[in-house]
N, C-alpha and C positions, 0 to 999 in steps of 0.2 A: 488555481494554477499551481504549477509545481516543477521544480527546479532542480536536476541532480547536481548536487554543489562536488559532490566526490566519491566515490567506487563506482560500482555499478548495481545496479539498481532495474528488476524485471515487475514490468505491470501489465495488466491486460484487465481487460471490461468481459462481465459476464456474471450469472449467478453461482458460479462455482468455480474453485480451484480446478487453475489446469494449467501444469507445469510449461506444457506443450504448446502452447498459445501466449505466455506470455511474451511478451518486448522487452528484448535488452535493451539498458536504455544507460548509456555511458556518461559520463560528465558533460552538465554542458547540456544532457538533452531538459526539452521543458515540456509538460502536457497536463491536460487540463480533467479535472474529478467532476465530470458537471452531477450536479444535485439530484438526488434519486435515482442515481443509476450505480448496479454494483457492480465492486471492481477488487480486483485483488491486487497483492504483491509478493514479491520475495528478496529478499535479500541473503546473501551468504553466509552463516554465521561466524566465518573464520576472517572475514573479509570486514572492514569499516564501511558502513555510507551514511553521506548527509544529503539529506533532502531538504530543499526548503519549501515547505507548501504555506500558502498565502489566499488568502480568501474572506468573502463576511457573510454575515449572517447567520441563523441557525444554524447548528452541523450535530451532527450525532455520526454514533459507528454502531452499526448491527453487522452480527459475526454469521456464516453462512453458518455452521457448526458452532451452537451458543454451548458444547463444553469447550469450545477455544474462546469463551469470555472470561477475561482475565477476573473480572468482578466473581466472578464464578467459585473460581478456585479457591481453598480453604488459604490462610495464612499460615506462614511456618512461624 
């Protein structure tokens, strides 16, 4: 489950980015990441947000585009 505590904050469910589809989702809103199903986000870069996600068990993050895994990228 997940909680926007502050900015706003866009998600949507699917196996690929798509700007066009996601949900604004303003303070206050809450929705749920269920387990094996992918989903994206965005957020604004100039803009702050806090999300709070809560959950148990296993979790992992597989990236739709594995050169957007941060493990990936060299160190400076």
């Amino acid at each position: 489950m997940a909680t926007v505590v502050s900015g706003v904050w866009s998600f949507g469910y699917g196996d690929h980015f798509d700007a066009k589809s996601l949900k604004v989702l303003p303070p206050g809103s809450v929705y749920s990441e269920p387990g094996g199903v992918a989903h994206s986000h965005f957020a604004r870069t100039d803009k702050a947000v806090v999300v709070h996600i809560s959950g148990y068990g296993p979790i992992d993050t597989r990236y739709f585009d594995p050169a957007n895994e941060p493990k990936s990228k060299p160190k400076k």
